[in-house]
MILO-889786 format. One record per residue (C-alpha): residue number from 1; residue in three letters; x, y, z. Coordinates in steps of 0.001 Angstrom, whole numbers, plus 500000, padded with zeros to 6 digits. Layout:
# residues N
i  aa  x  y  z
NUM  ALA  X  Y  Z;
...
# end
This chain:
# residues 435
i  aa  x  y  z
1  UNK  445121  330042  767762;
2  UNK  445273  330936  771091;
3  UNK  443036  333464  773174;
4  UNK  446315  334774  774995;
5  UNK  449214  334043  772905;
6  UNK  452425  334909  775276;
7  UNK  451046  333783  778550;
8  UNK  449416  330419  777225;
9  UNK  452596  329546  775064;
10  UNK  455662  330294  777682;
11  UNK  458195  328156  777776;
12  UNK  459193  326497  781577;
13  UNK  461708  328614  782597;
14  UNK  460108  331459  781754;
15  UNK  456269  330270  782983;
16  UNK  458061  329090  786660;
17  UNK  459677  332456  786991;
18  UNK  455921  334080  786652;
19  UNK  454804  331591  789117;
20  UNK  457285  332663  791918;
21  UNK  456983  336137  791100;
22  UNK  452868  335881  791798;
23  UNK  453406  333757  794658;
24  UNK  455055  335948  796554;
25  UNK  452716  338813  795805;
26  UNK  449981  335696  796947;
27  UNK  452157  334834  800418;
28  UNK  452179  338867  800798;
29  UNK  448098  339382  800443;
30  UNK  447659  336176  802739;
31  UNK  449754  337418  805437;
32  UNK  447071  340353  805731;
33  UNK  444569  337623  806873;
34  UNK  443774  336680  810128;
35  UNK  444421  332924  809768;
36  UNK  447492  333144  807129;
37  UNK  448583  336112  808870;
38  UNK  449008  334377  812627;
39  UNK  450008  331103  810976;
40  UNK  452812  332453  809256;
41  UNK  454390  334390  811528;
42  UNK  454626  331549  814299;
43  UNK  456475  329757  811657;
44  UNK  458801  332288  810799;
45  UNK  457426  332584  807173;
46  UNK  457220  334747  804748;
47  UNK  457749  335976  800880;
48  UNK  461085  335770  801269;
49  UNK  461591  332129  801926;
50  UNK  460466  331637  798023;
51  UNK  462954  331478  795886;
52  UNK  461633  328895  793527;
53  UNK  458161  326952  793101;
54  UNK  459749  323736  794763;
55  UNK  460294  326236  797974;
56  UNK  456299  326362  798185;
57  UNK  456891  322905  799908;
58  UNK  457996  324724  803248;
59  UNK  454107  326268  803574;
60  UNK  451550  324209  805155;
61  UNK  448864  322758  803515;
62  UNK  445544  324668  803619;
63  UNK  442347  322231  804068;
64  UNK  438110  322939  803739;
65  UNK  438275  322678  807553;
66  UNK  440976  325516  808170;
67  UNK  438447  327525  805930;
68  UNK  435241  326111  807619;
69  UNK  436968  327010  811257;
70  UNK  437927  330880  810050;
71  UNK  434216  331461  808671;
72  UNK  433454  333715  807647;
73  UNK  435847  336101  807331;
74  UNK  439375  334739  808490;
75  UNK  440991  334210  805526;
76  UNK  440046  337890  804205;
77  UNK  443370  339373  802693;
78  UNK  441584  342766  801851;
79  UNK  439381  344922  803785;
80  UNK  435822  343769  803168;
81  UNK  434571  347071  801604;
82  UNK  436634  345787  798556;
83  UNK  434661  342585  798296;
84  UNK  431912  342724  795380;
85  UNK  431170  339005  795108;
86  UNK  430966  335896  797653;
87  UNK  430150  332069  796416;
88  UNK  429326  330198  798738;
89  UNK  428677  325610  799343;
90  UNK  424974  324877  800543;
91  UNK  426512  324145  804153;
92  UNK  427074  321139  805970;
93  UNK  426196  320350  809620;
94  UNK  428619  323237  810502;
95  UNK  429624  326192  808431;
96  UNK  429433  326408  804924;
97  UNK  432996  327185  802336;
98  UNK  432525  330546  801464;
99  UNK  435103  332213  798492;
100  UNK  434851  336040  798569;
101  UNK  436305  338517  795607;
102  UNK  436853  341447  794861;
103  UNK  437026  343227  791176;
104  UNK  440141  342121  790218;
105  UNK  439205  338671  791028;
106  UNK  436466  338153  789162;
107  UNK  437691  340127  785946;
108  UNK  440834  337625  786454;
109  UNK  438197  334713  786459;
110  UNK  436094  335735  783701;
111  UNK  439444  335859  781917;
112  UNK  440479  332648  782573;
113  UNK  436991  331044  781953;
114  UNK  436641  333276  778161;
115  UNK  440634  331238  777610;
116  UNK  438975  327821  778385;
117  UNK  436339  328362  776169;
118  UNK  438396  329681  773451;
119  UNK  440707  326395  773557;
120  UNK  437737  324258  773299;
121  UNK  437014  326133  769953;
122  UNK  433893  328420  771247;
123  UNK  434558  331769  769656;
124  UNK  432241  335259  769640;
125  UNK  430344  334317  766649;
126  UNK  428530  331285  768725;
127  UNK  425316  331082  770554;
128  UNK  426094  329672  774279;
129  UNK  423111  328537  776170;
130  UNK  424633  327722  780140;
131  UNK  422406  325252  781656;
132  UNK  423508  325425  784662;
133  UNK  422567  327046  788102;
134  UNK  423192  330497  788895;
135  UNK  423704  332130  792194;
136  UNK  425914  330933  794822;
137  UNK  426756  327884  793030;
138  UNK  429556  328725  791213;
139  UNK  428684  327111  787742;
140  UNK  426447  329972  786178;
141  UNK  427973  333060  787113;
142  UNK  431576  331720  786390;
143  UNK  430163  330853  782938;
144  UNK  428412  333857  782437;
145  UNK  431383  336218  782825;
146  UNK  433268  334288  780390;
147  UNK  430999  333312  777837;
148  UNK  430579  337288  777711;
149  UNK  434096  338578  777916;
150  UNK  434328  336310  775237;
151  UNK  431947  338020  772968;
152  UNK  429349  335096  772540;
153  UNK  425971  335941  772740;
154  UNK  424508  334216  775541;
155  UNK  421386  332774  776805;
156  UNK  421661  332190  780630;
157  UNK  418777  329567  781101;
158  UNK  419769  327909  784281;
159  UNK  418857  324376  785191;
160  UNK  415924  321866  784036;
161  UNK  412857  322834  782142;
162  UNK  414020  320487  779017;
163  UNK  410940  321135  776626;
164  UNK  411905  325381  777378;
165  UNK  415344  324447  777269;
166  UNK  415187  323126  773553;
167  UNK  412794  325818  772093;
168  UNK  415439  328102  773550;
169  UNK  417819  326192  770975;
170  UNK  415697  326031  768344;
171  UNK  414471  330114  768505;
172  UNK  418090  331102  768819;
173  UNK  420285  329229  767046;
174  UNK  422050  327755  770063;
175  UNK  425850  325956  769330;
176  UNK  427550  325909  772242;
177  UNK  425671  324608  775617;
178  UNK  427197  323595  778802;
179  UNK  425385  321786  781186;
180  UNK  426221  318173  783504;
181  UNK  426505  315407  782406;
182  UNK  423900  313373  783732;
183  UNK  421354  316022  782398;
184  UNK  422291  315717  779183;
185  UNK  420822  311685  779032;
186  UNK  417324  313419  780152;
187  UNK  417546  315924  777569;
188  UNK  418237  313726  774759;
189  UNK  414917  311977  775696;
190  UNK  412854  314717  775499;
191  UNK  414106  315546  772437;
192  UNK  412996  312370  771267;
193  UNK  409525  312787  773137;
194  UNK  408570  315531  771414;
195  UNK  410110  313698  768061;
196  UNK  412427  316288  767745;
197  UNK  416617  314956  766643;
198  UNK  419149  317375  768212;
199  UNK  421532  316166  765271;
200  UNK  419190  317751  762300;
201  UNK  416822  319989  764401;
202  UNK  419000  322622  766324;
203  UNK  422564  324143  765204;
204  UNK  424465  322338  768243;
205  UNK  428362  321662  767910;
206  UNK  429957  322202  771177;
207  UNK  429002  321027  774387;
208  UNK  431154  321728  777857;
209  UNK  430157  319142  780180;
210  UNK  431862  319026  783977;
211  UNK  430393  319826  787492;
212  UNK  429898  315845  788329;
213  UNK  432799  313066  787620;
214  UNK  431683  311446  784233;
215  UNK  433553  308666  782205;
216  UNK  434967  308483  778792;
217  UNK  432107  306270  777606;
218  UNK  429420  308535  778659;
219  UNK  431435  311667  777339;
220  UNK  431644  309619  773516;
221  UNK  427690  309084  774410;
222  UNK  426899  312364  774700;
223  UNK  428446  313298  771452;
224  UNK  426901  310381  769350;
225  UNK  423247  311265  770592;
226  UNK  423842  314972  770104;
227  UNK  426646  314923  766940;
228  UNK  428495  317560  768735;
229  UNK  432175  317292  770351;
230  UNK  431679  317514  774255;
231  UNK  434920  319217  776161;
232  UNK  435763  318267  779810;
233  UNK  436137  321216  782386;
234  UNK  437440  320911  785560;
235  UNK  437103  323417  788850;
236  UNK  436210  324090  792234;
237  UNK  434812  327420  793850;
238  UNK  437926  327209  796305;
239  UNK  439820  328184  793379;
240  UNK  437104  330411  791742;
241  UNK  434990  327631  790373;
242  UNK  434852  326474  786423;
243  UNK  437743  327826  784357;
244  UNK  440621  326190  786077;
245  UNK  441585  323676  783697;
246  UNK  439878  322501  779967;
247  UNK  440394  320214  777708;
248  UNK  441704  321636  774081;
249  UNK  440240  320751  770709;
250  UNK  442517  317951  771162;
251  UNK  440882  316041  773604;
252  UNK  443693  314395  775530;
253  UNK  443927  316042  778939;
254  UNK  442786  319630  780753;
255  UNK  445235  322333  780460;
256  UNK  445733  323695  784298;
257  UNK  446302  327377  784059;
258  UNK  449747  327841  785648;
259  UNK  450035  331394  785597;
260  UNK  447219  331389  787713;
261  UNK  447554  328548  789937;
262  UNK  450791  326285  791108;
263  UNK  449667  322373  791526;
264  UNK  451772  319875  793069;
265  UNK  450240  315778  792892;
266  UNK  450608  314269  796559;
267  UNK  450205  311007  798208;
268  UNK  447312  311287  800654;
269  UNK  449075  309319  803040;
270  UNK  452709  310506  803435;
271  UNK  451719  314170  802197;
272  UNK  454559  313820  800156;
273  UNK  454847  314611  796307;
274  UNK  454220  311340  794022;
275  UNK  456153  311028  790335;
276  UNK  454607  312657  787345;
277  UNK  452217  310401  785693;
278  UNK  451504  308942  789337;
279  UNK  447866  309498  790587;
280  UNK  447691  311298  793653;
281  UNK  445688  313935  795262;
282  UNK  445792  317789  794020;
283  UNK  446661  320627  795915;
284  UNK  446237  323969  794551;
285  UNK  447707  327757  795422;
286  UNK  446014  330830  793444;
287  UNK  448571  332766  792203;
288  UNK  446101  335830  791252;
289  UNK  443463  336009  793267;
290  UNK  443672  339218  795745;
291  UNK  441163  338941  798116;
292  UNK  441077  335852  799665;
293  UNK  444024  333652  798384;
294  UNK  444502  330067  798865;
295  UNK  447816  328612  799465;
296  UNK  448247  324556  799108;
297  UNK  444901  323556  799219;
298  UNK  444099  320216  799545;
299  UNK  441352  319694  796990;
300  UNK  440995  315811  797748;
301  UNK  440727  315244  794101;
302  UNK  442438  312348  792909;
303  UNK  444331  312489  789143;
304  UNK  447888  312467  787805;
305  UNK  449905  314936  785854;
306  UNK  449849  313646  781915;
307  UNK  453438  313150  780479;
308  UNK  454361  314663  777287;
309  UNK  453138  317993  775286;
310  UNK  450147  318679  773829;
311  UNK  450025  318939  769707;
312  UNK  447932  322517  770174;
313  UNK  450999  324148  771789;
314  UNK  450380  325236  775252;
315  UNK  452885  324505  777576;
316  UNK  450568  324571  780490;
317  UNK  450397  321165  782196;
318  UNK  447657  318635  781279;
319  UNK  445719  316777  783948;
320  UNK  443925  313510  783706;
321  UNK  440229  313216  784562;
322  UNK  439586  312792  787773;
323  UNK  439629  309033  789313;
324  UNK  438002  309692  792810;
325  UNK  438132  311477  796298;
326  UNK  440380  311073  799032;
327  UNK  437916  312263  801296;
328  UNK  434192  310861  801828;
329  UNK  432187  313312  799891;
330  UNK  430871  312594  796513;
331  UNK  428967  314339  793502;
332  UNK  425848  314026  792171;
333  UNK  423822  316065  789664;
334  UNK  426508  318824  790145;
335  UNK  426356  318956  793278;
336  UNK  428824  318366  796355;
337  UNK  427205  315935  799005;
338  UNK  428628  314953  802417;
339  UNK  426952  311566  804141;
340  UNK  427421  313902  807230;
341  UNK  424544  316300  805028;
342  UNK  422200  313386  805111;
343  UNK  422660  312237  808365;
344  UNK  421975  315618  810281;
345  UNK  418689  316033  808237;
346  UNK  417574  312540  809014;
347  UNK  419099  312071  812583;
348  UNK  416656  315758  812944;
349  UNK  413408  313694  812039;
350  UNK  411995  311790  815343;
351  UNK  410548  308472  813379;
352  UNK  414142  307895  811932;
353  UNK  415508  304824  812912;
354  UNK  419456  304373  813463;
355  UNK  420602  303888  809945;
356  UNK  420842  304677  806528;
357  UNK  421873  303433  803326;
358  UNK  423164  306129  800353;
359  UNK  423198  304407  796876;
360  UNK  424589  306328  794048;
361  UNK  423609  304817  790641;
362  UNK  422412  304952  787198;
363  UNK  419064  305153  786356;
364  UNK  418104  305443  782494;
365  UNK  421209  307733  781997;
366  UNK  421175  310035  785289;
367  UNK  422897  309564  788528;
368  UNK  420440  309331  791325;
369  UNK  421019  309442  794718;
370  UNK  418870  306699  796672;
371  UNK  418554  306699  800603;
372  UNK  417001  303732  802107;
373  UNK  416208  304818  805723;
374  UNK  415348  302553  808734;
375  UNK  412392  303695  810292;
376  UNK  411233  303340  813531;
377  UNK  409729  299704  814681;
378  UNK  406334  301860  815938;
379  UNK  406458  303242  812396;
380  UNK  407008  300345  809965;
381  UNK  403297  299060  810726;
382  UNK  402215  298751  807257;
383  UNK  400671  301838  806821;
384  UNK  401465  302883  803523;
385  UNK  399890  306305  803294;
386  UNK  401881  307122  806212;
387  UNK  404966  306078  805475;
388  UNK  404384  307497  801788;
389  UNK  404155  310633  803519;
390  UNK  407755  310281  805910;
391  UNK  409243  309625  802605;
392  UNK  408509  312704  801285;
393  UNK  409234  314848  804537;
394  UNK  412077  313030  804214;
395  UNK  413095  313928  800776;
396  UNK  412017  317413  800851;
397  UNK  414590  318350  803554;
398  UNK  417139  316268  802069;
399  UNK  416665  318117  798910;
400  UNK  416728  321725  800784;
401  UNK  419995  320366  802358;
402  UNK  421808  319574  799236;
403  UNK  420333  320333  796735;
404  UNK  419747  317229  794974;
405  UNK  416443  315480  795476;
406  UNK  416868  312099  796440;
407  UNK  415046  309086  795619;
408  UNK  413912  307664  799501;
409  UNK  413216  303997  800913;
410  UNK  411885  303517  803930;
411  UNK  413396  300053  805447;
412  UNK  412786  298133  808681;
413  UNK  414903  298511  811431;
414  UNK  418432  296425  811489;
415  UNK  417619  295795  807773;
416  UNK  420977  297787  806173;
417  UNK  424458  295806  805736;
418  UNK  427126  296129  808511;
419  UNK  430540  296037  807810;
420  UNK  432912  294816  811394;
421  UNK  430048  296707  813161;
422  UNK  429857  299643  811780;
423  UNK  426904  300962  809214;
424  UNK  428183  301054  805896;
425  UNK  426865  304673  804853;
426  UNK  428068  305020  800921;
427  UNK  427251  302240  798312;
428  UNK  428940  303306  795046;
429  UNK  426851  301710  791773;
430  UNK  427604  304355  788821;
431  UNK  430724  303103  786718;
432  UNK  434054  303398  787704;
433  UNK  436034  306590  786286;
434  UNK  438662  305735  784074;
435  UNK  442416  306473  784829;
# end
């Protein structure tokens, strides 16, 4: 069964004349933005040099800095009065990413996200509690707007709050939740704390579990604490947010939407295209998406194009998780985080010292994020109330930075590892992701 039979089923020839059909349309709405607009014209490009998705290799690539150096409005491809939405990153040391849409947009989204439910067997007759933060964080509301053009009745509960979150479950009749990973380990406990077992006290059977990279073994966890199947999702609020690509009831890949995005799998290096079945980075172009389209955008996410087809019958590609970043930023609780976040906060904060240490690891089933911090020669006297205090300054503005709330050290100065000289800024503890 399939939540849109025709489009999810097309055959190649038939799927890649769609995509060069909408990507012209796309190359046509960019061109009405300032940065697409005066990019393509110096190069002498427009929808007419497509005349088949390989052609999309004569476009440049489109990065987070392009859209960080056109905020807020330069890559607009409608007048603004037809915006109704923006989502928006919690901002680095310069400007923020900021996706705008208008009405089309987000019915298209809500669309797409009610299809990736529907594949991981969610249907209108469940009870969908979203865990997950709403507001400019693109998690909630992408949910939302799916789990309701689907026809599920939904409880949007947001983050945290486990003992709430569970009598919400138990009052309700929740099945379906979706929430991060790492929550989930927290959760379990409580349910155990208040000698409650998800697997006989709640009608749970689905989970959707994405936002944060997560491996295999801690997916298969998930399900044997709960006794539900748990379905990877896969987005990013460049190219609307969650909905983008799911894994079926089949469990061996995420279906990318193709009639609503073109992919390509390039070496991060050369910038050229790698095999298929070859890891490499994605790049991603919306193919319906109106007011502010995106054309080969370098996501910096790592993963490889899965051979063969999948036994449910969709002909849209399959993706493998994802293995890493070819950039520097990495995710925690959810969250995007950029060592360039933490170091303007702490570089702001006068008893700082020079250096810094982020860990990422796993403590009793969650990733944390722990900063060890020099401090100061002056300030490491001893003085344990006060330094109790820097900590917390300390991880209060971290925390209102990224929105993650760190776990903070406070070291002596020259204390951190160099590497050749250089401070070695990321330490990487939680298990590898699986290829």
């Amino acid at each position: 069964m399939y939540w849109e039979n025709e489009l999810e089923t097309l055959d190649r020839k038939n799927l890649e004349h769609l995509q060069v059909s909408r990507l012209k349309k796309t190359i046509q709405s960019a061109t009405n933005s300032a940065y697409y607009g005066n990019l393509y014209r110096l190069m002498g490009l427009s929808a007419d040099s497509i005349k088949s998705v390989s052609d999309i290799r004569k476009l440049p690539f489109t990065t987070k800095q392009n859209l960080r150096d056109n905020f807020p409005y330069g890559f607009l491809g409608l007048p603004q009065k037809e915006l109704i939405r923006l989502h928006s990153s919690s901002g680095t040391t310069g400007n923020p990413t900021v996706i705008f849409h208008n009405r089309h947009d987000i019915d298209s989204w809500a669309n797409l996200m009610a299809r990736s439910l529907f594949c991981a067997g969610v249907r209108d007759t469940d009870v969908f509690q979203n865990i997950c933060g709403y507001g400019l964080f693109t998690g909630g509301l992408g949910f939302q707007y799916g789990i309701e053009r689907l026809g599920c009745l939904s409880i949007p509960a947001g983050a945290g709050n486990s003992p709430r979150q569970i009598k919400l479950m138990q009052d309700y009749g929740t099945t379906v939740i979706h929430a991060i990973p790492s929550y989930l380990n927290r959760l379990f406990e409580v349910f155990q704390e208040e000698g409650l077992d998800p697997r006989k006290d709640t009608k749970l059977h689905t989970f959707v579990i994405g936002a944060e990279p997560h491996t295999e073994e801690q997916r298969q966890r998930i399900e044997e604490m709960f006794g539900v199947k748990a379905y990877n999702s896969f987005g990013l609020s460049e190219m609307n947010g969650p909905g983008v690509a799911f894994e079926c009831t089949y469990q061996n890949g995420l279906h990318i939407w193709e009639d609503a995005y073109i992919i390509e799998i390039i070496n991060p290096d050369t910038l050229e295209p790698v095999a298929d079945g070859e890891v490499g980075e994605l790049v991603m172009t919306t193919l319906d998406r109106e007011a502010m389209p995106l054309i080969r955008y370098r996501t910096r996410d790592l993963t490889r194009i899965l051979p063969g087809d999948c036994p449910c019958g969709r002909t849209h590609v399959r993706l493998d998780r994802i293995t890493g970043r070819s950039d520097d930023m990495f995710i925690v609780k959810g969250c995007n985080v950029f060592p360039m976040q933490i170091e303007g906060v702490l570089m702001k904060i006068a008893e700082v010292g020079a250096d810094y240490l982020i860990t990422l690891d796993t403590i009793n089933g969650s990733d944390e994020m722990i900063i060890e911090v020099e401090v100061k020669k002056d300030w490491f006297n001893g003085d344990i109330t006060r330094l109790d205090k820097l900590s917390r300054l300390i991880s209060g503005q971290i925390r209102d930075e990224v929105l993650v709330k760190p776990i903070v050290k406070l070291v002596e100065p020259g204390s951190l590892p160099k590497s050749e000289g250089k401070a070695v800024r990321v330490k990487e503890l939680r298990k590898a992701l699986n290829s």
